[in-house]
C-alpha positions in Angstrom: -46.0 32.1 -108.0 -49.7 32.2 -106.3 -52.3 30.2 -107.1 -55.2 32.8 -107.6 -55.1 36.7 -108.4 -56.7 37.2 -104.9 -53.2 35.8 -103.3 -51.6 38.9 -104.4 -53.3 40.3 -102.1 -52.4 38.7 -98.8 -49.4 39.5 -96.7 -47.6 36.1 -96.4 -44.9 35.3 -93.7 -42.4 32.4 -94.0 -42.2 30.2 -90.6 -38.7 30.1 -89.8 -39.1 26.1 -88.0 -40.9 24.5 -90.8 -40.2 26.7 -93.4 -44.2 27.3 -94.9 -45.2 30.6 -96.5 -48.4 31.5 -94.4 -50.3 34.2 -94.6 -49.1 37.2 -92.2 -53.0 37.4 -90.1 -53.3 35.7 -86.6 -55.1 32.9 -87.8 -51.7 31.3 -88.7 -49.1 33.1 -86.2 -49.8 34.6 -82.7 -48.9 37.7 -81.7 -45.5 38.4 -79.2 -46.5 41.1 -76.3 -43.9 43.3 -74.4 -44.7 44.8 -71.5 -48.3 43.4 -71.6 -48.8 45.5 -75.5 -49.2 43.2 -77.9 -46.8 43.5 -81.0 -45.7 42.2 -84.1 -45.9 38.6 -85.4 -44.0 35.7 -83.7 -41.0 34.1 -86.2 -43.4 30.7 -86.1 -46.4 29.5 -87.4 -49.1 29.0 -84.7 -48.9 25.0 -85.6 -45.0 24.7 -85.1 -46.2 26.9 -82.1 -48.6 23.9 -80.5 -46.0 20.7 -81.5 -43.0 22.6 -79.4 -45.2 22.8 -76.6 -46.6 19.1 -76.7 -43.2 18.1 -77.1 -41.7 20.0 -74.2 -44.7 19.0 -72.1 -44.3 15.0 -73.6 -40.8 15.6 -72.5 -41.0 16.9 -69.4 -43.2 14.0 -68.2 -40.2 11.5 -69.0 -38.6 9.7 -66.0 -35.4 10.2 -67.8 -35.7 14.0 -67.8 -32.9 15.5 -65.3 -34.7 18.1 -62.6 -34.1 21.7 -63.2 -30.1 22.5 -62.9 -29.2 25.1 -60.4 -27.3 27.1 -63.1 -27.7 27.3 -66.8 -26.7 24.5 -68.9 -25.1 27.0 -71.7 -23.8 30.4 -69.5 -23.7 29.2 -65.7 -25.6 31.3 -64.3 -27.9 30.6 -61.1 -31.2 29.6 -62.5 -32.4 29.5 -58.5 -32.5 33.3 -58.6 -34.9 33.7 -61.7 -38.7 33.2 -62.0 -39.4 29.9 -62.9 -40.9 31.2 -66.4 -37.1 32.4 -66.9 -35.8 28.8 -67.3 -36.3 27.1 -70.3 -36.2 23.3 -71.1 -34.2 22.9 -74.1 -34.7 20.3 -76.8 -33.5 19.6 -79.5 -36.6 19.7 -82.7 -34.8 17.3 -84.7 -34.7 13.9 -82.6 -37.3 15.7 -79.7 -34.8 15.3 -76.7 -33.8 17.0 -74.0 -30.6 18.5 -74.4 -30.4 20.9 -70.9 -32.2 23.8 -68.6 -31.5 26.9 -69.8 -31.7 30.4 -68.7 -34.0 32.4 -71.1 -31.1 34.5 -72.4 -29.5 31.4 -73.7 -32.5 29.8 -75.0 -33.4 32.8 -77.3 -30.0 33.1 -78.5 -29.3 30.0 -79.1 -32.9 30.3 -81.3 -32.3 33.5 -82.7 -29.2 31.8 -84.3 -30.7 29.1 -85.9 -30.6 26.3 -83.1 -27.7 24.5 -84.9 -23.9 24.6 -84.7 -24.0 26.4 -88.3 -25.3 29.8 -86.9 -23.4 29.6 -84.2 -20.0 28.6 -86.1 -21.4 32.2 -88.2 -21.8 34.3 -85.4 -18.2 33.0 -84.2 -16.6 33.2 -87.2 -18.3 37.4 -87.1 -17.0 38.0 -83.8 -13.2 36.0 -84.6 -13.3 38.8 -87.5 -14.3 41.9 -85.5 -11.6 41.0 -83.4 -9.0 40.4 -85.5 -9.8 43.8 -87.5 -9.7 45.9 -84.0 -6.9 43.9 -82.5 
């Protein structure tokens, strides 16, 4: 329920990281562009936003951090042939470790379906089923 009749009135948006209902302006989420246009909302609050990139940058700056895999960590493929804005570092938000280089294919699907072994054990299991049904 809202706290005031003016709340009604504001567009709210649910981060998917930390799980806040925000209201829907740029104040609280920035804005994805394709192609240079800008578009609709990002998925994330602008403050889970700013901690993922300290985070990234804090780990980055370890002396433990592995240098930048030749291929992708998840699919294989040659990370030498993409820009370097193509490979991700990929952490894990719970403990804030590394967990590998990624190619940015993998890194927004692995985000797109959750970050954890449950969506992925989902998406499996949806696939598994397809292909059972169709033989």
């Amino acid at each position: 329920m809202k706290d005031n009749q003016l709340d009604l009135f504001v567009e709210t948006k649910i981060c998917y990281r930390c799980k806040k209902d925000l209201p829907a302006t740029e104040e609280f989420f920035s804005r994805n562009s394709h192609n240079g246009k800008r578009s609709h909302l990002k998925n994330f609050c602008r403050e889970c936003d700013r901690k993922d990139h300290r985070v990234v940058a804090s780990i980055k700056k370890l002396p433990t951090t592995p240098p930048k895999s030749t291929n992708c960590d998840c699919c294989g493929r040659s990370l030498e042939e993409l820009s370097t804005r193509n490979v991700h570092l990929d952490h894990c938000r719970k403990t804030e470790t590394f967990r590998g280089w990624l190619c940015k294919s993998c890194n927004i699907g692995l985000g797109m379906l959750g970050d954890d072994v449950q969506g992925l054990t989902r998406a499996l299991s949806y696939l598994q089923k397809h292909e059972e049904q169709n033989g």
